[in-house]
C-alpha atoms as one frame of an Amber mdcrd trajectory, in Angstrom:
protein
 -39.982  85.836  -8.531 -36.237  84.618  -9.262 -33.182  85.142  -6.338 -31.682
  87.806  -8.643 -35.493  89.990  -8.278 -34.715  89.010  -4.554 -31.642  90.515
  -4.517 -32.423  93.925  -6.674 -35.350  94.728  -4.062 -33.533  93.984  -0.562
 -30.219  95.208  -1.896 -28.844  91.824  -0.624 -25.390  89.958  -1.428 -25.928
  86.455  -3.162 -23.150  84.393  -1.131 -23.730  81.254  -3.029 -25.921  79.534
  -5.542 -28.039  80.461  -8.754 -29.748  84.361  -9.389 -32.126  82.462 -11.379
 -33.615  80.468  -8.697 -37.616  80.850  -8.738 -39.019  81.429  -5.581 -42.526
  81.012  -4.987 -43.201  80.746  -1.275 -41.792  82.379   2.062 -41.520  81.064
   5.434 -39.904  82.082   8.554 -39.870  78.281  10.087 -37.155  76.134   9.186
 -39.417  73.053   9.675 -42.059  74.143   7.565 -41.007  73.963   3.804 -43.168
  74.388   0.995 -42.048  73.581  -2.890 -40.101  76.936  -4.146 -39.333  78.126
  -0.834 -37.279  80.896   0.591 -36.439  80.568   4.568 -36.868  84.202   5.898
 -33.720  83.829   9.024 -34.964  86.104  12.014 -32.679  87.190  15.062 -31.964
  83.198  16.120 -33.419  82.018  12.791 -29.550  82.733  11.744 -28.738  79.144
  13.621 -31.457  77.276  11.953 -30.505  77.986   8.002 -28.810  75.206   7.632
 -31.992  72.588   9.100 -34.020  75.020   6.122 -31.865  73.743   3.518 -32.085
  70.536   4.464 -35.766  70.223   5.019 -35.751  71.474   0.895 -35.357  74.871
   1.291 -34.740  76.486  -2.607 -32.646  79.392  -0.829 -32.092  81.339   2.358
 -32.094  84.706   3.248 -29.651  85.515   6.659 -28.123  88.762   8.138 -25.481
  87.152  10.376 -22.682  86.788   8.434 -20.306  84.574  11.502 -22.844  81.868
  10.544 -22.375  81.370   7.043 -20.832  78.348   5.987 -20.225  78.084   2.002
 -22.484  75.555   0.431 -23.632  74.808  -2.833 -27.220  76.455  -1.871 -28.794
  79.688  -2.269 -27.599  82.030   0.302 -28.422  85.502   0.390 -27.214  87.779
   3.098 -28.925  91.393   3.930 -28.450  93.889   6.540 -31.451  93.580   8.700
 -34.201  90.648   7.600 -37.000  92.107   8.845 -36.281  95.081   6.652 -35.751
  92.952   3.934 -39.384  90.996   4.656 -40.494  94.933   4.404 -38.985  95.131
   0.825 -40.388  92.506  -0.660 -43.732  92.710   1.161 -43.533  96.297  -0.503
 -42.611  94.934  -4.255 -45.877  92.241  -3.237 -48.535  94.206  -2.811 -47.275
  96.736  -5.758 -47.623  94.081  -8.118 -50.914  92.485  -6.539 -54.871  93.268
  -7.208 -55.778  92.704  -3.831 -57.834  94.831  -2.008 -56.482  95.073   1.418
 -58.148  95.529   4.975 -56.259  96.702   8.250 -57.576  96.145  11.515 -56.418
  97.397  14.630 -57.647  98.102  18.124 -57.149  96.949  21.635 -59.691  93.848
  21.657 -61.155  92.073  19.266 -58.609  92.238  16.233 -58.168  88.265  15.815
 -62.052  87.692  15.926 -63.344  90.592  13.989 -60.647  89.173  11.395 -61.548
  85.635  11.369 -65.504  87.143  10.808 -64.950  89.515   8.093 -62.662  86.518
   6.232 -65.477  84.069   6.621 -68.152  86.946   4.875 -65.271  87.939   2.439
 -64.467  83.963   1.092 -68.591  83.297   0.235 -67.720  84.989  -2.319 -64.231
  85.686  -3.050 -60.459  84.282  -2.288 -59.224  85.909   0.696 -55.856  85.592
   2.650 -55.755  86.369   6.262 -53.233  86.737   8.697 -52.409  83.610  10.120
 -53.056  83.314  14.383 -52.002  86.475  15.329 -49.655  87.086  13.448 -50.296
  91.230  13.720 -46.416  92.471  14.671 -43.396  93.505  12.534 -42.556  90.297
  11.328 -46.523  89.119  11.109 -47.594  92.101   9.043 -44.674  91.253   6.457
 -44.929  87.981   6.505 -48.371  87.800   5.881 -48.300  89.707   2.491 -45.635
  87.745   1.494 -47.480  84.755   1.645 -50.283  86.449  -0.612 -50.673  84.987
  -4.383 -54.090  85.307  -6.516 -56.464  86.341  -3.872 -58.712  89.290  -4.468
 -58.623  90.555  -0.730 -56.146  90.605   1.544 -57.559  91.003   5.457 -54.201
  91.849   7.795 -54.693  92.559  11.451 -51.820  95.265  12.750 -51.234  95.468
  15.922 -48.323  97.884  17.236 -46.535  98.028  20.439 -45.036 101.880  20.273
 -46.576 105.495  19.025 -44.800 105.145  15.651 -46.159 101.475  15.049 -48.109
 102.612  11.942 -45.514 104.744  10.889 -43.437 102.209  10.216 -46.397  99.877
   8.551 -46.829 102.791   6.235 -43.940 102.617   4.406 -44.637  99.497   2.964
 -48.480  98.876   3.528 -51.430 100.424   1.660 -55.185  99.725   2.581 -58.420
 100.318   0.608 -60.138  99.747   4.037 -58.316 100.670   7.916 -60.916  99.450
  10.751 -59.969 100.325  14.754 -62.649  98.225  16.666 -62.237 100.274  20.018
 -59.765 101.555  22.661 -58.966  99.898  25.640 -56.674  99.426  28.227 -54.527
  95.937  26.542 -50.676  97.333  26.908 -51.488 100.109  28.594 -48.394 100.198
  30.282 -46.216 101.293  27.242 -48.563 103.858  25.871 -49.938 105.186  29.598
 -53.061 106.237  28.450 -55.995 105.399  26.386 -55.277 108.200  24.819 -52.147
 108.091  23.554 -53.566 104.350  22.211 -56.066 106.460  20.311 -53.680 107.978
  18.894 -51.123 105.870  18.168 -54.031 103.650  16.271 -55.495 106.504  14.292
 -52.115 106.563  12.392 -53.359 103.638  10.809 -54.714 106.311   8.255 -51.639
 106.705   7.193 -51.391 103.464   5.838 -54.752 103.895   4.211 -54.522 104.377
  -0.118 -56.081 108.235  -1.165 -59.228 106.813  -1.347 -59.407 104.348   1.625
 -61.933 104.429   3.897 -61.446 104.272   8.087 -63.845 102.587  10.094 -64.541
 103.332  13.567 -66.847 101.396  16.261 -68.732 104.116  17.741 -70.339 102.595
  20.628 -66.056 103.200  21.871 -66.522 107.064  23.382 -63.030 108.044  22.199
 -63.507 106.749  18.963 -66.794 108.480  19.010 -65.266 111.461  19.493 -63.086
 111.040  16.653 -63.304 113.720  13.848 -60.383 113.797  10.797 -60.340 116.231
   8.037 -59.381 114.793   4.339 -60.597 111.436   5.748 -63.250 109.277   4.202
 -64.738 107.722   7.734 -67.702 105.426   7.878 -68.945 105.298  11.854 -70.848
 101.911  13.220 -72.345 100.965  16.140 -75.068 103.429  16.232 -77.285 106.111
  14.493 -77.751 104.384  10.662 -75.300 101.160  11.453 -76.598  99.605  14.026
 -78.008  96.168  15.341 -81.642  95.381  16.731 -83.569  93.151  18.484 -80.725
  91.810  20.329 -82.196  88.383  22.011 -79.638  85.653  23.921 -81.006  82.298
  24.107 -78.665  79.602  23.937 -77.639  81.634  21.156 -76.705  85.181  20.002
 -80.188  86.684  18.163 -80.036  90.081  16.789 -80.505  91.877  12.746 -78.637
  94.010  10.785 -80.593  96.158   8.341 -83.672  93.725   9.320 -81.302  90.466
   8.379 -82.111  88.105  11.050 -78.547  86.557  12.611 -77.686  83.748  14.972
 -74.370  83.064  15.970 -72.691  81.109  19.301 -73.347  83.249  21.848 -69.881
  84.653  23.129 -70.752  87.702  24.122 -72.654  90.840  22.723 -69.874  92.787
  22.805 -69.011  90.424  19.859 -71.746  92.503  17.864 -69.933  94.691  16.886
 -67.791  92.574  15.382 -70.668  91.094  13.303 -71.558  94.550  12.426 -68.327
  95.905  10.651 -68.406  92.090   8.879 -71.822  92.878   7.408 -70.696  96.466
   6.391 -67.352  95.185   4.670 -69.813  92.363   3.218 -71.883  95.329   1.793
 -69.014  97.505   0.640 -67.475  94.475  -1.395 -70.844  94.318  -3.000 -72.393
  91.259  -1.206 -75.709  89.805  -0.969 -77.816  89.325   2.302 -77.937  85.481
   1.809 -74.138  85.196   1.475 -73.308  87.696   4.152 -75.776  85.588   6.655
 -73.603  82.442   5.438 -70.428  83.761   6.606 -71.694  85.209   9.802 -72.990
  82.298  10.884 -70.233  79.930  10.594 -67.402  81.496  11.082 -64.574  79.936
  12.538 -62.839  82.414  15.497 -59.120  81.128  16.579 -58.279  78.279  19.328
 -58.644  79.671  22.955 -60.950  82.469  22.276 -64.515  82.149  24.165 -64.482
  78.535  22.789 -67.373  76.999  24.837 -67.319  72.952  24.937 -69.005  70.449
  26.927 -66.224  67.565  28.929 -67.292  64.865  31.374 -70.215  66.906  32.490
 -68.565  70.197  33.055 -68.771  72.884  30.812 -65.675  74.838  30.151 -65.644
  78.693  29.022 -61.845  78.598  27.712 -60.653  82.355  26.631 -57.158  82.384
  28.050 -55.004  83.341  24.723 -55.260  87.050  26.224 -56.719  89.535  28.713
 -57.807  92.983  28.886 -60.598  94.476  30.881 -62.667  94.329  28.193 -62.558
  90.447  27.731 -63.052  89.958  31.330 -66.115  91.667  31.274 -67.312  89.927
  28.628 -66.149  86.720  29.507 -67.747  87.029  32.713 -71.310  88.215  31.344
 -71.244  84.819  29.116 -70.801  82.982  32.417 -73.515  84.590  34.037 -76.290
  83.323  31.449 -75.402  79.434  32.577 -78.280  78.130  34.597 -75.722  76.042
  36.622 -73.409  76.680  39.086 -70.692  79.421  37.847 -67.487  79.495  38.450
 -65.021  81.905  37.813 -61.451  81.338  37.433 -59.421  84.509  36.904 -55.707
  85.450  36.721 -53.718  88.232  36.666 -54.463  91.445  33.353 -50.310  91.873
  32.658 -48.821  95.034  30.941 -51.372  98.057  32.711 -48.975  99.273  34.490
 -49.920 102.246  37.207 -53.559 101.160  36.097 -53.510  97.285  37.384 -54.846
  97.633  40.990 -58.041  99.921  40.009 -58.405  97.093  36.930 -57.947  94.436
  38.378 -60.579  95.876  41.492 -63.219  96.985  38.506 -62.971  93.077  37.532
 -64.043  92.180  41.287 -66.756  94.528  40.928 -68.119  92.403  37.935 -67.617
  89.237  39.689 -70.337  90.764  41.909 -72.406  92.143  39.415 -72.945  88.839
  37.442 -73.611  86.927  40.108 -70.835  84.225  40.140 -71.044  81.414  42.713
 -67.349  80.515  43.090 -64.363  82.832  42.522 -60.712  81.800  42.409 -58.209
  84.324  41.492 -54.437  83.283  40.483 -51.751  85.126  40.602 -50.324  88.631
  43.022 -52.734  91.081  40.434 -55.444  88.801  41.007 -55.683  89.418  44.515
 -57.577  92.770  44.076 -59.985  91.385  42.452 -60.402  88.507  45.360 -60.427
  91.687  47.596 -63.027  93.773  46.328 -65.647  90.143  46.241 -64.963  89.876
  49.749 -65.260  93.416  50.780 -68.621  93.786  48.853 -69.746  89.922  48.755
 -71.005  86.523  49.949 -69.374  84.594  46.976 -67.124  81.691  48.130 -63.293
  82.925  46.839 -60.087  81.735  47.128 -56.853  83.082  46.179 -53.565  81.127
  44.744 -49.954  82.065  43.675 -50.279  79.539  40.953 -52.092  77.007  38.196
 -50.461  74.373  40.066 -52.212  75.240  42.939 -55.481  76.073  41.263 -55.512
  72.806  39.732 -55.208  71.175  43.132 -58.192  73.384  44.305 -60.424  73.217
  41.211 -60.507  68.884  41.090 -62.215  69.363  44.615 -64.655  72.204  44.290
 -65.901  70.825  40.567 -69.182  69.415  40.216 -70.681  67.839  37.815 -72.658
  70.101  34.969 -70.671  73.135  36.768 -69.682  75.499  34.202 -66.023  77.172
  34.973 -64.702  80.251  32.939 -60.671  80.215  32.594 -59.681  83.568  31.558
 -56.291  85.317  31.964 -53.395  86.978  30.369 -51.404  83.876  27.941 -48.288
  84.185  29.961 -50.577  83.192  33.113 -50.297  79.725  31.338 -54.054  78.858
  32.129 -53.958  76.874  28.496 -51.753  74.637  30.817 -53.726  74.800  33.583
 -57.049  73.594  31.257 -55.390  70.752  29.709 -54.283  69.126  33.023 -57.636
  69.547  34.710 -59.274  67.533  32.040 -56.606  65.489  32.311 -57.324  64.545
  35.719 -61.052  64.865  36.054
């Protein structure tokens, strides 16, 4: 792709430099430059450009034109860069023989992707979205970064009813995925649902013969029936799991294929599941399916489980929902040690926080946690409810600064403590100094 193929599809003014430039690369940080790379300037990205060039940048794309100072580079300004991302993600995936996968939901997008790209790269090149990159800039950018892979897995996530409205115009998928429908971000959508259907536009993203899958073991999703739809249903009736076993490990078979996986959870089957079935549908072997399953990779701060100076530390703090609480805390709950639970505040539920965060306490109770401690105002119902309906030791703080205070005097050795919260409780903060000063 050259600057002046740039500039037909965005519509954009070349300021300065060369229309035959060849751009092979995108990137949206100025500090991380690849060879034949256009810097993608987003809202302050306008004030960074100029470090892009520098760090080798081959051109620029900008849409604040008080910034521009006249070089001899490759500026290009457009009216709105995200709209210009859209473009050329657009003109991308036109001229690409990917097949591509959407997934969407309120829990479990990240992991399910990072299990469905370790089936899909056994046997073929894949390109995933990078962290969670899942937004209006993520989505984009994540296409544009696409070359000669045969499948393409994006994970969409949307904060408004017309999210995948907007994804449509530029986005087609040969397979659309929703993995269930919670309450994460309740508060802008005020019910589950209006979530359900605000993620069932994902079908119109979806190409004329996509097909949408939907985790049935979710009752709304369950419920779910679409005319002029191609729908494949999992979770129950003919795909389904068996013999579910938890040792130190996940157990359970798919279609009589025998699985073991890191046991974070069995809500985390149904993640497995859909990878199998996607496995399947790209016409993949048992054997190589198994291979995928079994080592995949899921991203930092997500039920990773790891053994320091004799504690062991359940760290799952990237994000919260209901859902991953409850989850979270059933993983606890199989350590024969002394549990302890360290919980802060579900953000973004809105009129629904006190009843979620009191269902949480309920769980607490249920799974049989020795020590509670609760961080953060939200928090407090949960602290509540435990010592309302319980004998387990809890204590309640404003902060992680406090909590870290508390938690180097109430840890044991081979205690196993479960940090779990919403990210902007800063618990990855709150992790790192603890084992700092154990």
């Amino acid at each position: 792709m050259t600057l002046n193929d740039i500039l037909l599809i965005t519509g954009g003014t070349l300021l300065c430099g060369d229309r035959n430039t060849i751009i092979d690369n995108f990137t949206i940080d100025s500090n991380d430059i690849k060879e034949n790379n256009l810097f993608l300037a987003i809202n302050r990205g306008n004030e960074y450009y100029l470090d892009a060039l520098k760090n080798g940048s081959k051109a620029v794309i900008i849409d604040n034109p008080k910034v521009v100072k006249k070089l001899d580079k490759n500026i290009i300004l457009v009216n709105n860069t995200i709209k210009a991302m859209e473009m050329l993600a657009k003109k991308k995936l036109l001229s690409s023989k990917a097949s591509v996968i959407g997934i969407t939901g309120s829990v479990g997008k990240t992991t399910t992707k990072d299990i469905i790209y370790s089936v899909l790269k056994e046997k073929y090149k894949v390109l995933k979205t990078k962290e969670n990159y899942n937004g209006k800039i993520g989505v984009p950018y994540t296409i544009l970064n696409l070359k000669d892979e045969d499948i393409l897995v994006l994970e969409m996530g949307i904060d408004d009813i017309n999210g995948f409205t907007e994804f449509s115009k530029y986005v087609k998928l040969d397979l659309a995925l929703i993995t269930n429908i919670g309450y994460s971000h309740i508060e802008k959508f005020e019910s589950r649902e209006n979530i359900l259907e605000a993620k069932l536009k994902i079908i119109n993203c979806l190409k004329n013969n996509g097909i949408l899958l939907l985790n049935n073991n979710d009752e709304l999703l369950d419920k779910v029936k679409l005319n002029n739809v191609n729908t494949l249903k999992y979770g129950k009736n003919v795909y389904k799991t068996s013999d579910v076993r938890i040792d130190d490990k996940l157990n359970f078979k798919i279609n009589n294929l025998e699985l073991s996986v890191p046991y974070t959870g069995t809500s985390y089957i149904n993640n497995y599941l859909v990878s199998y079935i996607i496995g399947k549908y790209y016409g993949m072997s048992d054997y190589l399916i198994k291979e995928g399953i079994e080592n995949a990779h899921l991203s930092s701060d997500r039920m990773n489980i790891e053994r320091y100076n004799n504690i062991t530390f359940i760290q799952d703090y990237y994000n919260a929902s209901y859902e991953s609480v409850k989850n979270a805390l059933e993983v606890l709950s199989n350590f024969k040690t002394r549990k302890i639970a360290v919980l802060g505040d579900i953000l973004e539920l809105g009129r629904y926080s006190k009843i979620i965060h009191e269902n949480i306490g309920y769980e607490v109770i249920k799974n049989k946690i020795n020590k509670l401690v609760t961080v953060g105002d939200n928090s407090l119902n949960i602290a509540r409810i435990v010592k309302e309906n319980s004998n387990i030791d809890t204590y309640s703080l404003s902060d992680i600064d406090e909590a870290l205070s508390l938690l180097l005097c109430l840890l044991n050795d081979n205690d196993t403590i479960l940090l779990k919260a919403s990210h902007k409780m800063n618990f990855k903060t709150l992790t790192k100094n603890l084992k700092n000063n154990l």
